[in-house]
N, C-alpha and C positions, 0 to 999 in steps of 0.2 A: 606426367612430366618425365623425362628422361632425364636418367643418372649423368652427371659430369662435375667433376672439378669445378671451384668458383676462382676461374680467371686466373689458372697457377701460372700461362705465359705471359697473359697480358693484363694482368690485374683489375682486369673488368668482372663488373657480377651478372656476369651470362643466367643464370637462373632470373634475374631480376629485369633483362632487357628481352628474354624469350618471354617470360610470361606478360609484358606490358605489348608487346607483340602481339601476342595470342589475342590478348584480350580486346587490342584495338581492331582485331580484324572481326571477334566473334561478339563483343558487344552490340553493337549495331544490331545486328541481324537478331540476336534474340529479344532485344527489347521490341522489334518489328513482331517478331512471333505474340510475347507476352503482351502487345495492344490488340493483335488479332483474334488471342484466345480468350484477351475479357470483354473482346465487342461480339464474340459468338458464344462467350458462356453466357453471357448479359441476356444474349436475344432468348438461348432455350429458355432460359430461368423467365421471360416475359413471355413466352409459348403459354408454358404452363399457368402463368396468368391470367393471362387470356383463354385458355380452354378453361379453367376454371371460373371464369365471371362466365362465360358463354352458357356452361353449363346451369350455374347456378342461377340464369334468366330464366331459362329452359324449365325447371323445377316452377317457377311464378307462374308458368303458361298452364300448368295442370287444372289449378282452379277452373279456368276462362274454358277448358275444352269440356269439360262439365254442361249441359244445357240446364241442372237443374240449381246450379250457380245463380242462374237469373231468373228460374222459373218456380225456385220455391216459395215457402210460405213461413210464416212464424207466427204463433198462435200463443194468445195473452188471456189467462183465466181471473175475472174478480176475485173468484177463490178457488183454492185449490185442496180443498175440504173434502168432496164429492167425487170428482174425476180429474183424470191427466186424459193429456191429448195429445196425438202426433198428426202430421198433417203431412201429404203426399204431394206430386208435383201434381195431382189432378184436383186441387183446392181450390176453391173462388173465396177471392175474398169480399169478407161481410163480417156481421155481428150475429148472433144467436143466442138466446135463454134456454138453458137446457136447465132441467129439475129430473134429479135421481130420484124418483117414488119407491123404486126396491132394487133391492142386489139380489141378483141367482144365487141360487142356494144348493146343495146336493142334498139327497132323497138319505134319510136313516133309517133303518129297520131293525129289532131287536126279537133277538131270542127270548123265548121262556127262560126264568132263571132255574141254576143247577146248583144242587149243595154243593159240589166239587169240580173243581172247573179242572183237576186228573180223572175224572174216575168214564170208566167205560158209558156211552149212552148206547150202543148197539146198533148194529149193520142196518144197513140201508144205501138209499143213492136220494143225493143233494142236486135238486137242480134251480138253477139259477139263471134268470133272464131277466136286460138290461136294452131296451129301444132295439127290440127287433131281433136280437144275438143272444145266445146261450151255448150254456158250457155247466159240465155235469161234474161233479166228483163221487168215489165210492166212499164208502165209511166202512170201515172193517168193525167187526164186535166189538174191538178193545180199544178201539179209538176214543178217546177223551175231547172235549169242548177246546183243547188244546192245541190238540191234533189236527183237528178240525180246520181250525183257524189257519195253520201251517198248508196244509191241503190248498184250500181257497184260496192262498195270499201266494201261493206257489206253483200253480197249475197253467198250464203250457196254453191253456184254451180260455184264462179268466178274460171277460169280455167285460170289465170295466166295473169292478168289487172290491172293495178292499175290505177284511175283516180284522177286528180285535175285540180283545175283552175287557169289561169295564165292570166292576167289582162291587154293584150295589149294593142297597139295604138289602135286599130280597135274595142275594146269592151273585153268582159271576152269571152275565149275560153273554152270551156274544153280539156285537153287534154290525152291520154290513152298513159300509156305504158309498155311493154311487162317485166314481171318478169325475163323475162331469157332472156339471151343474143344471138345472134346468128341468121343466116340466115333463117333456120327451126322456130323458134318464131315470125312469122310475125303475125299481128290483121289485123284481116278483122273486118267490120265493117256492118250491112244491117238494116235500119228502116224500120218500116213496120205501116202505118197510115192513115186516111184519109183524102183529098183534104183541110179538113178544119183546120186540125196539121198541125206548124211546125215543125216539130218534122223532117220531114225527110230531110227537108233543112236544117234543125240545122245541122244534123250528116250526110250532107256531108264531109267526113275525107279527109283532105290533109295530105300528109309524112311531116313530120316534121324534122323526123333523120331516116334513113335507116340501117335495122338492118347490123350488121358486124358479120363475123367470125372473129375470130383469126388467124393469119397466121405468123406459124413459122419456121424458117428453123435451120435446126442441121445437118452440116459438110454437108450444100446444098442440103439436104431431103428436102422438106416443107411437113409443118405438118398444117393441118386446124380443128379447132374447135369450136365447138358452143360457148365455156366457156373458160375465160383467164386461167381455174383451169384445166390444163390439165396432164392429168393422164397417167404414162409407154409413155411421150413421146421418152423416153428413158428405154430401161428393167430396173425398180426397181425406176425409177427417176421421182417423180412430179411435176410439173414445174407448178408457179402463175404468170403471166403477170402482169406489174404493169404501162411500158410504153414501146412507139414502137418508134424505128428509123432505118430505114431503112440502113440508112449508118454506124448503130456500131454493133460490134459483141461483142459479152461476152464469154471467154473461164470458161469452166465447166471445174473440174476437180474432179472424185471421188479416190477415195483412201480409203481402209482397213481401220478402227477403230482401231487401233495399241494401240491406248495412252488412248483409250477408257478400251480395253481388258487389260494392262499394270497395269491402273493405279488399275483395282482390282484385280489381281496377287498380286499385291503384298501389299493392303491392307489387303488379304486371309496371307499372309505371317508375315505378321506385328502380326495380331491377332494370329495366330497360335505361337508364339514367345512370345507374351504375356500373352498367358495360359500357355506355359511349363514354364515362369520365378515366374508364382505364384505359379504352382504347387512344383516346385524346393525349393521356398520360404518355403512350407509348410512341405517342408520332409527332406529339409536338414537341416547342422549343422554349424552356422557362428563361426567360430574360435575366429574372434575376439570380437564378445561377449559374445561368449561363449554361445550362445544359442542354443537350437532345434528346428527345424519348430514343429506345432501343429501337423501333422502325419509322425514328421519322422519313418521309418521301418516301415508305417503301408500298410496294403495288397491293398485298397481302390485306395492310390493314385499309388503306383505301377502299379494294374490293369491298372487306366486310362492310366497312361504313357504308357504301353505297345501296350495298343490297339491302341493308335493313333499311335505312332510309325510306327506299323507296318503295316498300312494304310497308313499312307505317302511312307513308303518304297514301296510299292506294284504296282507293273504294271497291267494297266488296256484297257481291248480292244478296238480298235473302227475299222473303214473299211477301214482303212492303217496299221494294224495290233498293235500289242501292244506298250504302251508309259508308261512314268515313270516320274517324276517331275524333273528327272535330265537329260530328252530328251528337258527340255523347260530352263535350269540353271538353277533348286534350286536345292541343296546341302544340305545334314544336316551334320551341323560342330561336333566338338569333343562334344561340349557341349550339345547334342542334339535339336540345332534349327538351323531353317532355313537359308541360305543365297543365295542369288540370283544374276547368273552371268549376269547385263544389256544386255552386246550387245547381249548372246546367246539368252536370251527371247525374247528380241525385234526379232530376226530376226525367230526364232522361231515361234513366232504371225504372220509377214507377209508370213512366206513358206507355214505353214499348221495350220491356220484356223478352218477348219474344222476339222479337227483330234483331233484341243484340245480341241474346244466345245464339241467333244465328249468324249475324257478325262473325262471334266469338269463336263457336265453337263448331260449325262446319266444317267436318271431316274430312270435307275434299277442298272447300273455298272458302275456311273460314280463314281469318287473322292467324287463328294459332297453327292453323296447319301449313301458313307458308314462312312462316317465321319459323319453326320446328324443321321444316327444310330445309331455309338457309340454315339454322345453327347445326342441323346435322351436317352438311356438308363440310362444316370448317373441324368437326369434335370427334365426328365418327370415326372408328378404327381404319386407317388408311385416307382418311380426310385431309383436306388443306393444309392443316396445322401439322398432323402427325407427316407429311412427306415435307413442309420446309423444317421440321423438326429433327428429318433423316438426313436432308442436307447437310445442315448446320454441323450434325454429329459426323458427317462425311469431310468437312472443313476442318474439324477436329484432328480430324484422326492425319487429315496430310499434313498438318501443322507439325504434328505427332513425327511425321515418318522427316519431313524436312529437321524435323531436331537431332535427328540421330544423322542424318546426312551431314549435319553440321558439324556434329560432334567429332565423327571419322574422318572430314576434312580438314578441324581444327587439330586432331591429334596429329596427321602428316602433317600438316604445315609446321607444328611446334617439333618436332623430331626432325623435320626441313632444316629449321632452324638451328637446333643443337648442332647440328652436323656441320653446318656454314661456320656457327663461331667457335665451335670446338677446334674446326679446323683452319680456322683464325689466330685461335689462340693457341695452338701449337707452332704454328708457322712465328708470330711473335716470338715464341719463345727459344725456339729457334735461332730467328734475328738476333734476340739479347744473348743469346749464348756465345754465337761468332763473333758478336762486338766484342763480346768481354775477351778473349780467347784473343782476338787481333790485338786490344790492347794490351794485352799481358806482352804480348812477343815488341811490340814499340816501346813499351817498358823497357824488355830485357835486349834493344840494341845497344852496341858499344857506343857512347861519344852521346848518349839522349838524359839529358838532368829533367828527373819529375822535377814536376812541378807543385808537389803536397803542398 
């Protein structure tokens, strides 16, 4: 505001008729600005809402591209006493009695016992072989049952040995035994030294524990194996050993993934329900309060709504010939979202499996892969979203440039102004000056009586 006098000629308040000036001319136009910039901060702020439910649909699609979503299995043990089980996508399902008669075992061997498990036993070479492989070590003179053991448990070439000492009635033993389990992993044992070593009295080996297979029977098969970890004893099904009893059975039972498959149907279904309620949010009109969503009418979200639409509606092939989201019960209601008939799905899931995984998750024609399309199209870096989003911020910013044009055209005009009624009010006071000045001299003619 510019410096002046308050009205010394003509006793007007010039600051107070400049500024009501100002403001009538600049009101206006900013409150025009400030509805502009909350109907465009409104929209980015719903941008980002909308990329974020988009996304967050996107995330519920991961399940469904999975084919093993709908193609796996879940496996139910009477008891789980005996064995665990896991079960592959190459599983049939059925029932089976399976009896654990033995757990594989590993092979023990023991040394002759030694008074002292430091004291020197004498040079020589240790050789040692396990299913087919061997690996040798030296023994020096001074080496001890100690040493030994270090050697063996340390050596670059052990092919499947492990040694320690076990401290019996008879003295300290060494004892060796076989990494792996099973008949096939037996330790041989051969010293090789002279008349004046003992070294090869030491490793005379006696069996200590004889190795074991595994041996299991399923619906009176027997199955034998080196490892309690045994694999496709059943197609798709691996069985871990944990105890054996010959007198108990355990009933197996696999079954379909139904409730596996299910339960992301229809968390895909939830999420798709909860982008159309934001989107709806954003474009329609609440009666009662009278509001607008931030794009109603506008072309953006119509787009979206149509494309996905018409992707849900869409049937799609796989090698039982074409399917549709209402061959498995989801329905799109009046309101345009989903609902989903329980028992048809479920029964849906256990008939044809394989047909929806291909529905689902066809990486060229399936559901999720064109729906994954449209959504990238609107989320993706440089997408729908992000360029009406560079708009909006380009709306911004002229809003931005027009405020400062305002500004510099509202400081002229108010400086305009001082200047007019300054020079208003000089020229008044002017006027009162000669009036008084005439008066005085009418005053002071001869033959003129005031009139006080």
């Amino acid at each position: 505001m510019g410096l002046t006098a308050n009205g010394l000629g003509s006793g007007l308040d010039i600051n107070g008729i400049v500024s009501a000036l100002v403001n009538a001319e600049k009101a206006p136009k900013e409150a025009q600005f400030n509805v502009q910039e909350g109907k465009l901060n409104t929209q980015i702020s719903a941008l980002g809402a909308l990329k974020s439910a988009i996304s967050e649909f996107t995330d519920k699609l991961k399940p469904l591209s999975d084919p093993n979503t709908f193609n796996g299995f879940t496996s139910k043990l009477s008891s789980s006493d005996f064995l665990k089980v896991k079960t592959t996508s190459d599983a049939v399902a059925g029932s089976y009695n399976i009896s654990v008669k033995q757990l594989a075992q590993s092979q023990k061997l023991g040394s002759a016992a030694v008074a002292d498990a430091d004291a020197a036993i004498g040079a020589g070479t240790l050789s040692f072989s396990v299913n087919g492989e061997s690996f040798d070590i030296e023994v020096g003179a001074e080496d001890s049952l100690k040493d030994i053991v270090k050697k063996i448990n340390g050596s670059d070439s052990n092919v499947g040995v492990t040694a320690t000492i076990v401290n019996g009635d008879a003295g300290p033993q060494l004892v060796l035994t076989s990494d792996k389990t099973g008949e096939d992993n037996t330790i041989t044992v051969t010293a090789s030294a002279d008349s004046s070593s003992a070294l090869a009295d030491t490793f005379t080996m006696t069996e200590l524990q004889p190795p074991k297979n595994a041996i299991v029977t399923v619906d009176g098969v027997t199955i034998t194996s080196n490892s309690n970890e045994i694999e496709n004893a059943i197609s798709g099904v691996n069985l871990t050993l944990t105890a054996a009893d010959v007198d108990k059975t355990t009933t197996l039972t696999i079954s379909p993934n139904t409730d596996g498959a299910k339960k992301a149907v229809t968390e895909f279904v939830d999420a798709y329900n909860a982008l159309m309620k934001t989107v709806q949010n954003m474009s329609g009109y609440d009666p009662e309060t009278k509001k607008a969503g931030a794009f109603q009418g506008d072309a953006l979200i119509r787009g979206l709504q149509n494309q996905f639409r018409s992707v849900m509606s869409s049937s799609f092939g796989s090698e039982d010939g074409q399917m549709m989201l209402a061959n498995l019960g989801i329905k799109t209601t009046r309101e345009g979202l989903l609902e989903i008939d329980d028992d048809k799905l479920t029964q849906a899931l256990k008939d044809k499996p394989e047909q929806i995984s291909d529905f689902f998750a066809n990486e060229d024609t399936g559901l999720v892969a064109k729906l994954t399309e449209v959504s990238e199209n609107y989320v993706q870096t440089g997408g729908i979203i992000d360029s009406r989003d560079e708009s909006l911020d380009k709306q911004l910013s002229r809003i931005g440039d027009s405020r400062k044009q305002l500004a510099i055209k509202m400081a002229a005009y108010e400086s305009r102004l001082f200047a007019q009624y300054n020079a208003m009010d000089l020229l008044v006071g002017q006027l009162n000056a000669q009036s008084s000045m005439l008066q005085q001299k009418f005053d002071s003619l001869p033959g003129l009586v005031s009139k006080k």
